[in-house]
N, C-alpha and C positions, 0 to 999 in steps of 0.2 A: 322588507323590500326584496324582489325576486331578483336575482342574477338572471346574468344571461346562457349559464350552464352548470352543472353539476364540476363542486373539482374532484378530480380527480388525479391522486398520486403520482409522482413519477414513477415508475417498477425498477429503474436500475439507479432510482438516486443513494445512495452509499455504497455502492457497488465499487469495488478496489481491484478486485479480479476479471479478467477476461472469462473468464470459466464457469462464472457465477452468474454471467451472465444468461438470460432466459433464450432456448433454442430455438431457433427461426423455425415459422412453418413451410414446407415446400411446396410451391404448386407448379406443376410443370405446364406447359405450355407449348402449341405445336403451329409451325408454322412450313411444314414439311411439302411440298407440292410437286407435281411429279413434272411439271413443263411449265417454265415463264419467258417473258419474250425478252430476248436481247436489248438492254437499254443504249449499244449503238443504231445496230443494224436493222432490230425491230423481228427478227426471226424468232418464232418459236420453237424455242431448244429444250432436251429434258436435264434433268438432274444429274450430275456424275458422282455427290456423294452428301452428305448430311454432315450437322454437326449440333452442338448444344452452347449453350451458352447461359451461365448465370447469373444475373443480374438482382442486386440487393434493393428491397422497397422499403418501407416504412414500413407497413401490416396496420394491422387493428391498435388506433392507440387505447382505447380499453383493455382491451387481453395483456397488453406490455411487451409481446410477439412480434419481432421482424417478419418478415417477408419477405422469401427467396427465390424469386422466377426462373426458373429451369425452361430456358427458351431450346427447342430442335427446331432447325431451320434446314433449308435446301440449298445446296450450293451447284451452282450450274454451269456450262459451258458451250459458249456459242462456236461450231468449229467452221462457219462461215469468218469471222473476223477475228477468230483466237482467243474472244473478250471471255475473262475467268468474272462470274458474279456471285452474289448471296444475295439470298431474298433480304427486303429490306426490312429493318425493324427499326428504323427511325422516328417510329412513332411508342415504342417503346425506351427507347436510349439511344443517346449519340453515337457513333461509331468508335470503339475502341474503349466505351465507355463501362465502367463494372456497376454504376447505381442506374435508378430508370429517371425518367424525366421528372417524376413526381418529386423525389427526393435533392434533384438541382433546381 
């Protein structure tokens, strides 16, 4: 009789150490942009400085490999209403959050 997939191992099951653990792949990711519009006011303002952020996936469950998204983002300011933003990555991870969506 066929299954419905091949099994496959878990890679870190007897795993006791952190160390031993198998090293995440990194891929970075850019979401850097030089002008977005004010989410009060609606004015188009440019960027005042950048930052990164990484964010832990799951990766390829074959390989046995996490997956570490290195997100650069743009951070902006509207000097019409004062309002400090960053571009959104809410479709990536919740706010203040260190996994991605896929992983909650």
């Amino acid at each position: 009789m066929l299954g419905p997939g091949e099994y496959v191992p878990d890679i870190p099951e007897g795993i006791t150490s952190v160390a031993d653990l198998p090293k995440p792949r990194i891929e970075r990711r850019s979401r850097n942009y030089p002008a977005r519009r004010c989410p009060h006011c609606g004015l188009r303002v440019g960027r005042y400085t950048i930052d990164s952020r990484t964010l832990h996936d799951l990766g390829e469950p074959r390989s046995g490999r996490p997956l570490d998204l290195v997100v650069t983002y743009s951070k902006h300011h509207c000097p019409h209403c004062d309002c400090y933003f960053a571009v959104d990555l809410s479709d990536l991870a919740w706010p203040k959050c260190h996994y991605t969506r896929r992983v909650q």
